[in-house]
C-alpha positions as CSV (number, residue, x, y, z in Angstrom):
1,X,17.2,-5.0,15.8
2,X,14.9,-6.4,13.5
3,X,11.3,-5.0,13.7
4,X,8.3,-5.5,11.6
5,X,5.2,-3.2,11.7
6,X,2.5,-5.2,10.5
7,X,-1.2,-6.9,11.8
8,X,-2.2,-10.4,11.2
9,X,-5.8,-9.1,10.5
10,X,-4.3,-8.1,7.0
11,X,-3.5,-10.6,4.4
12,X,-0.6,-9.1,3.7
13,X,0.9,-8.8,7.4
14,X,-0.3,-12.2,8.0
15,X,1.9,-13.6,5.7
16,X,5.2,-11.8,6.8
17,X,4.3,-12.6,10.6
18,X,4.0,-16.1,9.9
19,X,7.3,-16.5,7.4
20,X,8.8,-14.6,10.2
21,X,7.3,-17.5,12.6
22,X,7.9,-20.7,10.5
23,X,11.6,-19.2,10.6
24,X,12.0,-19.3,14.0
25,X,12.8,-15.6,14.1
26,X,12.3,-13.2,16.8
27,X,11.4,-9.8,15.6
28,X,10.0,-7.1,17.7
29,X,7.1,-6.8,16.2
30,X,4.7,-3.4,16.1
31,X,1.1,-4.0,15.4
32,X,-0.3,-1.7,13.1
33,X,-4.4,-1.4,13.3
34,X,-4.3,0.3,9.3
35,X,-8.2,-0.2,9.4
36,X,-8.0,2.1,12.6
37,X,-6.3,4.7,10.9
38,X,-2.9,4.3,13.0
39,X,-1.3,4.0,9.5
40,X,-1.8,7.6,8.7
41,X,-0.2,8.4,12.2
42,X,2.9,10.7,11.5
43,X,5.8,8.2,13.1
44,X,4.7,5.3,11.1
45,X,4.3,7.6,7.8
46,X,8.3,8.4,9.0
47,X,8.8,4.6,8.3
48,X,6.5,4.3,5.3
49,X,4.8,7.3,3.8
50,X,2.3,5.1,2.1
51,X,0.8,4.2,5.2
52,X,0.5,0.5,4.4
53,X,1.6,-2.2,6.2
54,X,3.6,-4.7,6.7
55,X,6.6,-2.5,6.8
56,X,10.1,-4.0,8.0
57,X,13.2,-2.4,9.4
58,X,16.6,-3.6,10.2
59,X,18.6,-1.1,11.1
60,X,18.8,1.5,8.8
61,X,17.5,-0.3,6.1
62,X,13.5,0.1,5.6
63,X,11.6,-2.3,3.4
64,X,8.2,-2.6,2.4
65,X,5.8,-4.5,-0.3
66,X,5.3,-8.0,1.3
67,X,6.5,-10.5,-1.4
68,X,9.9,-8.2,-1.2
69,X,9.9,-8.7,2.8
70,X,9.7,-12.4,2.7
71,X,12.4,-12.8,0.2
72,X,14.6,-10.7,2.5
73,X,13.9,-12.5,5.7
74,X,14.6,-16.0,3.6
75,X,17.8,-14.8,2.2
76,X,19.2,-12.2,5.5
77,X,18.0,-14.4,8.5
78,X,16.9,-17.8,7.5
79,X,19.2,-19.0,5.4
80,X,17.4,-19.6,2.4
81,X,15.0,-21.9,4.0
82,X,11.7,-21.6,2.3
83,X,13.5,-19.9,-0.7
84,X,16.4,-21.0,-2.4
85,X,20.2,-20.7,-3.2
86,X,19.4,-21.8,-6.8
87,X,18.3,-19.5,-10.0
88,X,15.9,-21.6,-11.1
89,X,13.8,-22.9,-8.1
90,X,13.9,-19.0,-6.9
91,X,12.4,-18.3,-10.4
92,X,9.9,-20.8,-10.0
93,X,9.0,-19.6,-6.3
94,X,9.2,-15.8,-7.7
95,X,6.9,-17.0,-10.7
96,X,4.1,-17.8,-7.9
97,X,4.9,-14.5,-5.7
98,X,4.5,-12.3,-8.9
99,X,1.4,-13.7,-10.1
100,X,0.1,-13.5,-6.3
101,X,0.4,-9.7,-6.3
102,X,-0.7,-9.3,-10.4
103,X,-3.7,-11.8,-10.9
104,X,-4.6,-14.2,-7.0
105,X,-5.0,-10.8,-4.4
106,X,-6.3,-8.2,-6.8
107,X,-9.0,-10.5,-8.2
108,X,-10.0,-11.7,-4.3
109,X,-10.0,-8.1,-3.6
110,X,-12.6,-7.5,-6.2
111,X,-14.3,-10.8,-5.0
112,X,-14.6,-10.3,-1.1
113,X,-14.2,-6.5,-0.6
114,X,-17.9,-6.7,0.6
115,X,-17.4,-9.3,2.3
116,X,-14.2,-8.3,4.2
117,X,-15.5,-5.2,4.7
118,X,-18.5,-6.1,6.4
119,X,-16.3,-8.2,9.0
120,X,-14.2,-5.3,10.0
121,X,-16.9,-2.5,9.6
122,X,-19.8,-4.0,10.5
123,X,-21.6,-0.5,11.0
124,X,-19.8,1.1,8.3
125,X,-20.4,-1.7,5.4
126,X,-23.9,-3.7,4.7
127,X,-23.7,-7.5,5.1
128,X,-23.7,-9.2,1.5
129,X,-27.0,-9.8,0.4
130,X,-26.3,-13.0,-1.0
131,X,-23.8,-15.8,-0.2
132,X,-20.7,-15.2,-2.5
133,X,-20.8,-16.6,-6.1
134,X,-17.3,-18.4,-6.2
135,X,-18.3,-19.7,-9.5
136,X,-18.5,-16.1,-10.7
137,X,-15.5,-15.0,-13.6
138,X,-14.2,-12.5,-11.4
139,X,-12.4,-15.6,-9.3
140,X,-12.3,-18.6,-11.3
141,X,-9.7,-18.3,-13.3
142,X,-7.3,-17.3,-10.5
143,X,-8.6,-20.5,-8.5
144,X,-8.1,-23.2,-11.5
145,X,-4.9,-21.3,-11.7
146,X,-3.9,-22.4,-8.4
147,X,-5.7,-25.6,-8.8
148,X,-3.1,-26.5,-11.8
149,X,-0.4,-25.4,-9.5
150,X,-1.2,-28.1,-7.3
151,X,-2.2,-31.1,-9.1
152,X,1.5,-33.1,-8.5
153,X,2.5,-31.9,-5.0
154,X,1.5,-31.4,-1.3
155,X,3.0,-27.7,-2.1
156,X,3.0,-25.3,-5.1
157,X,6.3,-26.4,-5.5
158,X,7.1,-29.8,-4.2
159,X,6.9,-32.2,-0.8
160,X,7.4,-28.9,1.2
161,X,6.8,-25.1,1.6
162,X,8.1,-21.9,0.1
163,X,7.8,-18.7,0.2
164,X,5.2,-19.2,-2.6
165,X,2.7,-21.2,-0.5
166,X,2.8,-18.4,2.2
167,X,2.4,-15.5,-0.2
168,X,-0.5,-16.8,-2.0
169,X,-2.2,-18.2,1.3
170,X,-2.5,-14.9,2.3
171,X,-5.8,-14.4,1.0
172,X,-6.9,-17.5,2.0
173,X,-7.2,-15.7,5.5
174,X,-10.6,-14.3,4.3
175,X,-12.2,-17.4,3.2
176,X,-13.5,-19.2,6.4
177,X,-15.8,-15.5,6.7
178,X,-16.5,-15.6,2.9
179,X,-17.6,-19.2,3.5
180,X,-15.4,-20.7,-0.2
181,X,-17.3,-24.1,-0.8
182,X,-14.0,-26.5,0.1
183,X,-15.9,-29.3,-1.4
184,X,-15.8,-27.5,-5.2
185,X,-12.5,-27.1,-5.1
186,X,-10.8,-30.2,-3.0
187,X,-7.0,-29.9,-4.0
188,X,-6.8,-26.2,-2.9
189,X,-9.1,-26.8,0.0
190,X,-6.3,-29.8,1.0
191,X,-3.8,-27.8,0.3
192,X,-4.9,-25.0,2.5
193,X,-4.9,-27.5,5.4
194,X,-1.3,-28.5,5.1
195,X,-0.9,-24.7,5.1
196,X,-3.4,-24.5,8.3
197,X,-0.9,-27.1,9.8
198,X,1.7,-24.9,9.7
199,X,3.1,-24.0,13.3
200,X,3.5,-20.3,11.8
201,X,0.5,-20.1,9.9
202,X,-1.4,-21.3,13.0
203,X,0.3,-18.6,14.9
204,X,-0.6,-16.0,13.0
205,X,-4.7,-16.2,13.2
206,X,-7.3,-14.0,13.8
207,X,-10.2,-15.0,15.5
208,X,-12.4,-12.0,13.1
209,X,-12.1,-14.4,10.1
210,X,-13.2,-17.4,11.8
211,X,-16.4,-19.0,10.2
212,X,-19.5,-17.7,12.5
């Protein structure tokens, strides 16, 4: 049986719960609250003894990392829909999942820990003084970055989605409560809608990052 351990409050178990989704695939699914400390619980450390989600496991076989899990559910249970059975167009898709994790989250983690922080621990982290500076140099090169990836197509990658588009809208989750100025940056923010769109992306929301 396929399970996933994950929570659509994170980023990073959005995006698997809504590949998972847009797949059609049933999982059972375990939600892990890792900002209530049930990642340091001893059965899940069992699974994954870093105590970070999402985590999947099918059968005996454990995997975790994100970008790694939605290349396996592409490849083992949707048929390479949203990836590919050809070299290059995976290496293009893997270009975009590899920069995700090396240069788009760690620089919006930097950006919105504040922020995010505030949303989830609102006793625990001060609200930002200030409204975020999105034209600061801890974020713009990552966005113009995404904004050249999307200059020709409705997609990172062409007409449709990949595994790319999910993986770097994982972040994106944050923005509505970080309040990013759509009307600065109008071919991610319409990009971002064709994401919203998405039957699986739409699933996979959390009402704590709606704007408020």
């Amino acid at each position: 049986m396929l399970k996933i351990y994950a929570t659509p409050l994170s980023a990073n178990g959005r995006k698997v719960l809504a590949v998972s989704a847009q797949l059609g695939l049933r999982p059972e699914i375990h939600l892990v609250n890792v900002y209530g400390g049930e990642g340091r619980d001893p059965a899940y450390l069992a699974i994954n003894p870093a105590g970070k989600i999402p985590t999947l496991v099918d059968g005996a076989f454990v995997l975790f990392e994100s970008n790694a899990i939605l290349i396996y559910l592409a490849e083992a249970y949707g048929a390479n829909r949203l990836w590919s059975s050809d070299a290059k167009a995976k290496s293009k898709i893997a270009q975009w999942l590899f920069w995700e994790a090396a240069h788009w989250q760690p620089a919006l983690i930097a950006f919105l820990s504040q922020t995010v922080g505030h949303r989830l621990f609102p006793d625990k982290v001060a609200q930002p003084k200030q409204p975020l500076d999105w034209d600061s140099s801890l974020i713009q090169p990552a966005l113009k970055t995404l904004q050249a990836g999307l200059v020709s197509d409705p997609f990172l990658l062409g007409p449709e989605p990949t595994l790319a588009d999910f993986s770097v809208a994982g972040m994106m989750t944050y923005f509505g409560a970080a309040e990013f100025p759509a009307q600065q940056f109008p071919v991610v923010s319409a990009w971002y809608a064709r994401m919203q769109a998405l039957e699986g992306w739409r699933s996979t929301e959390s009402a704590v990052w709606s704007t408020r």
